[in-house]
Legacy VTK file of the C-alpha trace (Angstrom):
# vtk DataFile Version 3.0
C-alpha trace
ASCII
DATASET POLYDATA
POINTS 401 float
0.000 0.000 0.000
3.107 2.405 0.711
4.159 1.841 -2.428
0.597 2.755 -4.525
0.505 5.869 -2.539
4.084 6.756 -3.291
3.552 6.167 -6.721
0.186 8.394 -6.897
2.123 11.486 -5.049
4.451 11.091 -8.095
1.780 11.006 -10.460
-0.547 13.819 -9.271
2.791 16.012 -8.230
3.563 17.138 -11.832
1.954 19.423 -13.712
2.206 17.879 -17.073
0.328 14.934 -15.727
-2.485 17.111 -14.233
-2.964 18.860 -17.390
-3.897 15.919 -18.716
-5.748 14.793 -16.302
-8.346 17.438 -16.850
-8.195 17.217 -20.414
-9.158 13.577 -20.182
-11.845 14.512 -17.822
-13.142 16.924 -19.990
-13.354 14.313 -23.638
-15.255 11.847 -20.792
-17.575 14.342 -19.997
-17.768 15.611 -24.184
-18.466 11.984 -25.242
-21.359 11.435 -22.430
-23.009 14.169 -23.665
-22.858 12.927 -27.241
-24.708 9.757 -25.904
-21.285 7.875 -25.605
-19.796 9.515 -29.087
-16.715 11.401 -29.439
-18.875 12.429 -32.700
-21.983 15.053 -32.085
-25.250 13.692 -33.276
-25.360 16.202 -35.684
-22.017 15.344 -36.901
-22.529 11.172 -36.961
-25.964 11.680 -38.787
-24.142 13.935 -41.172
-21.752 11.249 -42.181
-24.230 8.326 -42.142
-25.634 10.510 -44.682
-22.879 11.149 -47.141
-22.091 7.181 -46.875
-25.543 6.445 -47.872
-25.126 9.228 -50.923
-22.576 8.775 -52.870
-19.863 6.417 -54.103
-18.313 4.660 -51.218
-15.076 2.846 -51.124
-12.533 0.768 -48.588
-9.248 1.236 -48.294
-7.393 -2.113 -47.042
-8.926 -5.338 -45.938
-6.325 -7.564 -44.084
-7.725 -7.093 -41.016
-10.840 -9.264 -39.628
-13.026 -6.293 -39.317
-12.072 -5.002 -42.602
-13.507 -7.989 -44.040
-16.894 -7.458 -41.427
-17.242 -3.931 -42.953
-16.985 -5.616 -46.288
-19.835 -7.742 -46.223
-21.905 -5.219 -44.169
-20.980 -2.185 -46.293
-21.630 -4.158 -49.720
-25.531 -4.839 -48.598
-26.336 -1.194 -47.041
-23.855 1.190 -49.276
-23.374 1.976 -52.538
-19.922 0.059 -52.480
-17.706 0.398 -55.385
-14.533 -1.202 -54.650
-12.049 -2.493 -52.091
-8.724 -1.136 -52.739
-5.526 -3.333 -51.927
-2.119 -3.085 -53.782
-1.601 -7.016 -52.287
-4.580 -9.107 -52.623
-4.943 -11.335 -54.521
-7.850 -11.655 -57.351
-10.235 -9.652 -58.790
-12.828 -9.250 -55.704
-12.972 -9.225 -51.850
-15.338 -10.983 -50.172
-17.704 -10.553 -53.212
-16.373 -6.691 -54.373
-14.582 -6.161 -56.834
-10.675 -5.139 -55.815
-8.984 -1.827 -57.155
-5.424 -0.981 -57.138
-4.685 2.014 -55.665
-3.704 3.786 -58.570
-6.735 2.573 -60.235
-8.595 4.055 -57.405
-6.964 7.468 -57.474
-7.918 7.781 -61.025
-11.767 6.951 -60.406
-12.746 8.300 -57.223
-13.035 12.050 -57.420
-15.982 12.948 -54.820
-16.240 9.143 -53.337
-16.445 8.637 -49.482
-13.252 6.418 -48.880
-13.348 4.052 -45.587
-9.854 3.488 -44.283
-9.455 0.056 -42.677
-6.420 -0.057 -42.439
-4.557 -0.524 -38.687
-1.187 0.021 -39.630
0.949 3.990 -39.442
2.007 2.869 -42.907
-1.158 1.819 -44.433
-2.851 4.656 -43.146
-0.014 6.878 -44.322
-0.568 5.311 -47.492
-4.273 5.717 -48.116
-4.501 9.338 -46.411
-1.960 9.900 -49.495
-4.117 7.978 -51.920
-7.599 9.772 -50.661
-5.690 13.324 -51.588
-4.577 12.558 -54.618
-7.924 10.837 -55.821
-9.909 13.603 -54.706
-12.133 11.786 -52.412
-13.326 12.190 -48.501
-10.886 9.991 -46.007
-13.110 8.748 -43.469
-11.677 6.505 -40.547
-13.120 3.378 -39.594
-14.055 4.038 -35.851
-15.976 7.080 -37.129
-17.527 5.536 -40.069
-18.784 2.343 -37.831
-20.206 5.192 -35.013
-22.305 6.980 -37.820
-24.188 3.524 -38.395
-26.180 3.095 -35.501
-27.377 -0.579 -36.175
-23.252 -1.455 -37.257
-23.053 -4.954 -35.294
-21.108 -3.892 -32.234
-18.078 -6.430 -31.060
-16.721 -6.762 -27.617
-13.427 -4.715 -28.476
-14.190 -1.777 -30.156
-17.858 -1.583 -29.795
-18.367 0.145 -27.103
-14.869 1.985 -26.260
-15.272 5.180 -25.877
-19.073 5.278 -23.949
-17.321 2.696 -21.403
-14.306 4.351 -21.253
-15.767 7.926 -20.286
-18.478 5.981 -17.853
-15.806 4.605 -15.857
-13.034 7.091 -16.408
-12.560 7.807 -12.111
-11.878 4.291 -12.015
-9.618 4.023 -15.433
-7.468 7.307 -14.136
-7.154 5.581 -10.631
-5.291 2.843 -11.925
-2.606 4.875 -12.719
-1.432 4.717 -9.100
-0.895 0.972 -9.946
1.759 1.650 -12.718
5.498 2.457 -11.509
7.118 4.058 -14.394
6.485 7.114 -16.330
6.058 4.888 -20.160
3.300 3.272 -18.539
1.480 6.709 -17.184
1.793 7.941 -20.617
1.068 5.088 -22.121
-2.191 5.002 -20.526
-3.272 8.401 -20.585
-2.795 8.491 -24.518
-4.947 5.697 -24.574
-7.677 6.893 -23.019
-7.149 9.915 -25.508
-7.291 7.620 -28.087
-10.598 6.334 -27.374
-12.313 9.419 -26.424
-11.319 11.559 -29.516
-10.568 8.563 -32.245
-7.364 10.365 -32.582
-4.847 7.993 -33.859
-2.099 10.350 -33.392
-2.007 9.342 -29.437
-1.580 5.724 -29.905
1.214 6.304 -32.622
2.901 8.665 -30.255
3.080 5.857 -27.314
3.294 2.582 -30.013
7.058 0.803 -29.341
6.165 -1.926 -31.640
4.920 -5.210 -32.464
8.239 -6.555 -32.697
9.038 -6.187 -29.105
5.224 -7.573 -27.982
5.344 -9.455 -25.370
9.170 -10.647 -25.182
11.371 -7.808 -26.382
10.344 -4.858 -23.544
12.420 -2.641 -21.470
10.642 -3.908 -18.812
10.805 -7.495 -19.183
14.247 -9.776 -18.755
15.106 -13.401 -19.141
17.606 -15.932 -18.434
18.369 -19.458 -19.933
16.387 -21.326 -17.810
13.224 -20.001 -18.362
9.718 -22.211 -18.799
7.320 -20.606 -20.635
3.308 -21.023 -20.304
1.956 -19.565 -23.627
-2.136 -19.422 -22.795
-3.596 -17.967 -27.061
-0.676 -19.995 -28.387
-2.061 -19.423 -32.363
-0.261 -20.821 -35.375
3.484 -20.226 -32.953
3.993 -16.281 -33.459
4.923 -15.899 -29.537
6.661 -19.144 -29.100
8.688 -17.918 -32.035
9.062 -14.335 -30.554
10.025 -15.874 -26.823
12.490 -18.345 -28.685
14.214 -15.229 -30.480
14.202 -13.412 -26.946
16.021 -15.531 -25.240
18.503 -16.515 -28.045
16.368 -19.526 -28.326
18.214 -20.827 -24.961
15.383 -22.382 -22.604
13.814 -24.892 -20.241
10.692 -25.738 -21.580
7.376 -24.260 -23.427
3.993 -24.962 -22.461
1.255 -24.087 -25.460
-2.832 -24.041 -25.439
-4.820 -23.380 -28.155
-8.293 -24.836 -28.236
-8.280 -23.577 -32.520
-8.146 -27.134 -33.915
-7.209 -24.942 -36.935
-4.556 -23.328 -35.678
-3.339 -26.004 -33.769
-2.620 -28.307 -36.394
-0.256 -25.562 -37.415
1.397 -25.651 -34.106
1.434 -29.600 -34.141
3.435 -29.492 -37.233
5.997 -26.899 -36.874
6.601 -27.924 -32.800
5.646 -31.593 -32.653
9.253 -32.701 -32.834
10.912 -30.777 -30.397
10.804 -31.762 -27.343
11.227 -28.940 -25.427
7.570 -27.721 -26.687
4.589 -29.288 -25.036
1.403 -28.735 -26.979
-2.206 -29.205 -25.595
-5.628 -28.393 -27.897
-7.206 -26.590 -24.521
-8.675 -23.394 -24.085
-7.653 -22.391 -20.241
-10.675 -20.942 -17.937
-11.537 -20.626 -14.523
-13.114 -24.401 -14.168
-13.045 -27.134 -16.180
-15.659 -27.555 -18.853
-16.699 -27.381 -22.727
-16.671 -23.996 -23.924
-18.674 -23.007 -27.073
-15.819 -21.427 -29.364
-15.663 -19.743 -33.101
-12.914 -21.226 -34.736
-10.779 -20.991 -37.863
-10.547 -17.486 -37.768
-6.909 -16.929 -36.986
-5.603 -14.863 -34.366
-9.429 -13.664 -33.462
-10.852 -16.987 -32.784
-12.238 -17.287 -29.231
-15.228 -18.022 -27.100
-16.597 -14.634 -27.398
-17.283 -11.723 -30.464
-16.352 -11.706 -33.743
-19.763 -13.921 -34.986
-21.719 -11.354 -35.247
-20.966 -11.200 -38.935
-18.756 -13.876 -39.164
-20.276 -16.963 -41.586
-17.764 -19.337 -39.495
-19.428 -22.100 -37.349
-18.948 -22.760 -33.574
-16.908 -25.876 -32.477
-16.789 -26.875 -28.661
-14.048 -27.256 -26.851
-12.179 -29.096 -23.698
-11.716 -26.237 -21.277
-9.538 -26.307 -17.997
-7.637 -23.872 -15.087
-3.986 -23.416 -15.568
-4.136 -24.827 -11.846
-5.341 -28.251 -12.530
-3.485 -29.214 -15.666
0.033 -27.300 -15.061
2.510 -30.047 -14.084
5.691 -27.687 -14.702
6.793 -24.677 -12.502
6.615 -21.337 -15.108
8.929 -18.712 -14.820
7.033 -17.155 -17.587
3.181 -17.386 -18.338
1.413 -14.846 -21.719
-2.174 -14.526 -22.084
-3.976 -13.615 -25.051
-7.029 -15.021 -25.404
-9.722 -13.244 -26.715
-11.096 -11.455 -23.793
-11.298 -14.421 -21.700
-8.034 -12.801 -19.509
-9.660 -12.389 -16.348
-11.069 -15.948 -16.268
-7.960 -18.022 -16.984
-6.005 -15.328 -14.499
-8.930 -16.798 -11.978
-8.099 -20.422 -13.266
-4.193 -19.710 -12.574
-4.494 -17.672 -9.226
-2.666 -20.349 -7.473
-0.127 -21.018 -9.779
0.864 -17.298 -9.172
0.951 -17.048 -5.878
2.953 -20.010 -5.373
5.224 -19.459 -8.064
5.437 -15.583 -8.788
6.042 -15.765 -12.589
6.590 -12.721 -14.862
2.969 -12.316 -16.970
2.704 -10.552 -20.179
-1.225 -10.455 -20.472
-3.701 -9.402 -23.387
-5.067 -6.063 -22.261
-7.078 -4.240 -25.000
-9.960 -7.150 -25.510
-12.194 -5.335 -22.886
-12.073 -1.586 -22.389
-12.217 -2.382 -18.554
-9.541 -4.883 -19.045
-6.743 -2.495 -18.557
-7.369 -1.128 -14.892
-8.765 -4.769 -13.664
-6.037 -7.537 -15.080
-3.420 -5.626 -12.365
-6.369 -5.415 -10.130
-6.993 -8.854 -9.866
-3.627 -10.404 -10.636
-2.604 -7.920 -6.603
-5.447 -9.317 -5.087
-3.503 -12.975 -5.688
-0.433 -11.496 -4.404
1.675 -8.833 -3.287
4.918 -7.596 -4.837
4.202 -6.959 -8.903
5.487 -4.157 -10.278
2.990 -3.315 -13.182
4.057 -1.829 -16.483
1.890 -1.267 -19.742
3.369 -1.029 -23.011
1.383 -0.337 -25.979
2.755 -2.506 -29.651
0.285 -0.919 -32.471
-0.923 2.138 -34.479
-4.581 0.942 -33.483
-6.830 0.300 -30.271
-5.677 -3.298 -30.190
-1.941 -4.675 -28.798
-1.742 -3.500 -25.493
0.162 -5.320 -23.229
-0.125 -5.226 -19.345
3.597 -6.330 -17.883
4.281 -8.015 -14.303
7.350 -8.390 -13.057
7.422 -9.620 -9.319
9.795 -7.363 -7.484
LINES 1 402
401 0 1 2 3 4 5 6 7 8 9 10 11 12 13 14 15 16 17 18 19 20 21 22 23 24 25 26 27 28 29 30 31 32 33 34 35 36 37 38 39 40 41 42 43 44 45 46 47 48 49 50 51 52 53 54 55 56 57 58 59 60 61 62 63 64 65 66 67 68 69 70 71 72 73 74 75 76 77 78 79 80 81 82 83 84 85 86 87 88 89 90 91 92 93 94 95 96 97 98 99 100 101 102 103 104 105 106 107 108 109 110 111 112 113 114 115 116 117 118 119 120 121 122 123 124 125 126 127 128 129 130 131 132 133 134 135 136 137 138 139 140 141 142 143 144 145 146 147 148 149 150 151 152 153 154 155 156 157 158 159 160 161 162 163 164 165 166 167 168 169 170 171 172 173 174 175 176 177 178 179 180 181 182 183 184 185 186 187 188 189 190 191 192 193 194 195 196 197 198 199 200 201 202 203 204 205 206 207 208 209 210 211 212 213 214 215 216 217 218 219 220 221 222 223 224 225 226 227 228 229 230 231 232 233 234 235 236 237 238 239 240 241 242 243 244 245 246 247 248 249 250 251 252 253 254 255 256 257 258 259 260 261 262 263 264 265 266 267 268 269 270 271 272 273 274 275 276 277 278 279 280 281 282 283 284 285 286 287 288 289 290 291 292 293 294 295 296 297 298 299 300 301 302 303 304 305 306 307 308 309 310 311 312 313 314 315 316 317 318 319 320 321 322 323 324 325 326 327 328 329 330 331 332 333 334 335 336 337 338 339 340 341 342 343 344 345 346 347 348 349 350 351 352 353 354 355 356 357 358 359 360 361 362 363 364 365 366 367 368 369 370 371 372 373 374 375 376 377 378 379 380 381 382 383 384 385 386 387 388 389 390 391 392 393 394 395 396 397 398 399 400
């Protein structure tokens, strides 16, 4: 407790931090008054309105809810074309596909939709929109002007939860030791309440260095890894290039029978790498799960346009099927976080591993995972890195002191 109100004094002491404080405040209080909107009413109806009159295209489609605005756009819009310099074939997801200097020649006057996640592909298509002549319109405002747009669990609700619980977001600061972290946070919430990309590119260090490659993170040779969201082996790969691929052990789940069968083939040999086709909970179960779609395939979201079926699945605690001692354990799972941290809470305590944990798949997400994981045990020092030029990728950090 001496330490959280140490670190708060810090916090509230400077004046830079205050500033922003009330600024933060102040967006909250904006988007409640815009019924949960950093967009006026006047302002979302006038852009539902221009998407509904003329010529409407989508810039990029790599990303899951590209693909969602796709198929929703092409029934309710007059959709012309997705535009993507690397797909491949003449359509997407049933419309036809545009290069981009085929779009720039063709789209004087359109509405343009930019999907795209990435600093560089927005870069890109902000360039494009200019030189075609047509209005650049982001996806986070585009999906608020459509006010029966299928809502996920992610970005469906951000900013109205983010400026109905902003006491309780800002008071988690006082859980965060470092200044990165206070920043990082603060330019989130930013983010969220204004749609203002600019903050999360000013606080992004990254996917490269997600999960394993942080200042605030170190290893040793010995380490045993739990990877909880193991997917097709992108973090085993990342953890095995972090430590100079010199380890104990790795323990993967994935309940994806998709993706594991990907795993199963590229790790099945060594045997150093333990793989089990098990989604991790709070109790053991089946779990009704959407599959096959990649990196977003969980328990929860992402059907609500999706044509993919649900499989069930074996699901268990990280405290009844662990029979290693981790060192290390990552959780990315789909908003299911708080649930396998509940399945694992003994695990923890008795063995005080560092956690790299999934924190952008609830908007709540990022003041409770360092709630809950103290109320296990004492001694974590929290930090929170963010690895992305969009609302997704950040990363809550424990290190036991």
């Amino acid at each position: 407790m001496l330490k959280t109100e140490r670190t708060e004094s810090t916090f509230t002491a400077g004046r830079e931090w205050q500033y922003r404080l009330d600024a933060i405040r102040a967006q909250a209080a904006r988007v409640l008054a815009q019924d949960g909107s950093p967009l006026a009413a006047d302002e979302r109806q006038a852009l539902y309105g221009r998407l509904c009159r003329r010529p409407l295209y989508i810039l990029g489609s790599s990303t899951g809810y590209a693909r969602d605005f796709i198929r929703f756009a092409r029934r309710r819009f007059d959709l012309r074309a997705v535009v993507d310099d690397f797909a491949v074939g003449p359509s997407i997801e049933g419309v036809p596909r545009l290069r981009g200097d085929e779009f720039a020649a063709k789209a004087r006057g359109a509405v343009a939709v930019c999907a795209a996640f990435s600093q560089q592909g927005l870069e890109y298509f902000e360039r494009l929109a200019r030189t075609a002549g047509a209005e650049l319109v982001h996806y986070m405002p585009a999906v608020d002007a459509i006010d029966n747009y299928p809502r996920d669990h992610i970005l469906g609700q951000l900013a109205r939860e983010t400026a109905t619980n902003i006491d309780r977001l800002l008071s988690s600061l006082s859980l965060f030791a470092d200044s990165s972290s206070i920043h990082t946070l603060l330019s989130i919430l930013s983010a969220r309440l204004t749609y203002e990309r600019t903050w999360l590119e000013a606080v992004n260090i990254g996917q490269r260095t997600m999960y394993f490659g942080v200042d605030c993170m170190r290893f040793g040779t010995e380490e045993s890894l739990v990877d909880c969201g193991a997917f097709d082996g992108d973090t085993i790969e990342s953890f095995r290039t972090a430590t100079a691929d010199h380890f104990k052990e790795i323990t993967a789940f994935e309940p994806d029978p998709y993706n594991f069968e990907i795993l199963h083939r590229r790790y099945a040999s060594d045997p150093r790498i333990r793989l089990h086709s098990l989604a991790v909970s709070s109790q053991i179960g089946r779990l009704s799960f959407l599959a096959g779609l990649g990196s977003f395939s969980g328990g929860i979201g992402h059907d609500y346009l999706s044509r993919q079926p649900r499989v069930t699945v074996n699901a268990a605690p990280l405290d009844s099927v662990l029979n290693t001692r981790p060192t290390v354990i990552k959780f990315d799972i789909e908003g299911a976080e708080s649930e396998a941290l509940l399945g694992a809470r003994e695990t923890i305590a008795a063995h005080r591993p560092k956690l790299a944990i999934a924190a952008y798949h609830r908007p709540m997400h990022i003041a409770e995972l360092p709630c809950l994981i103290a109320s296990f045990t004492s001694g974590y020092r929290f930090s929170l890195r963010h690895h992305g030029s969009f609302f997704l990728e950040t990363v809550l950090y424990c290190v036991p002191e």
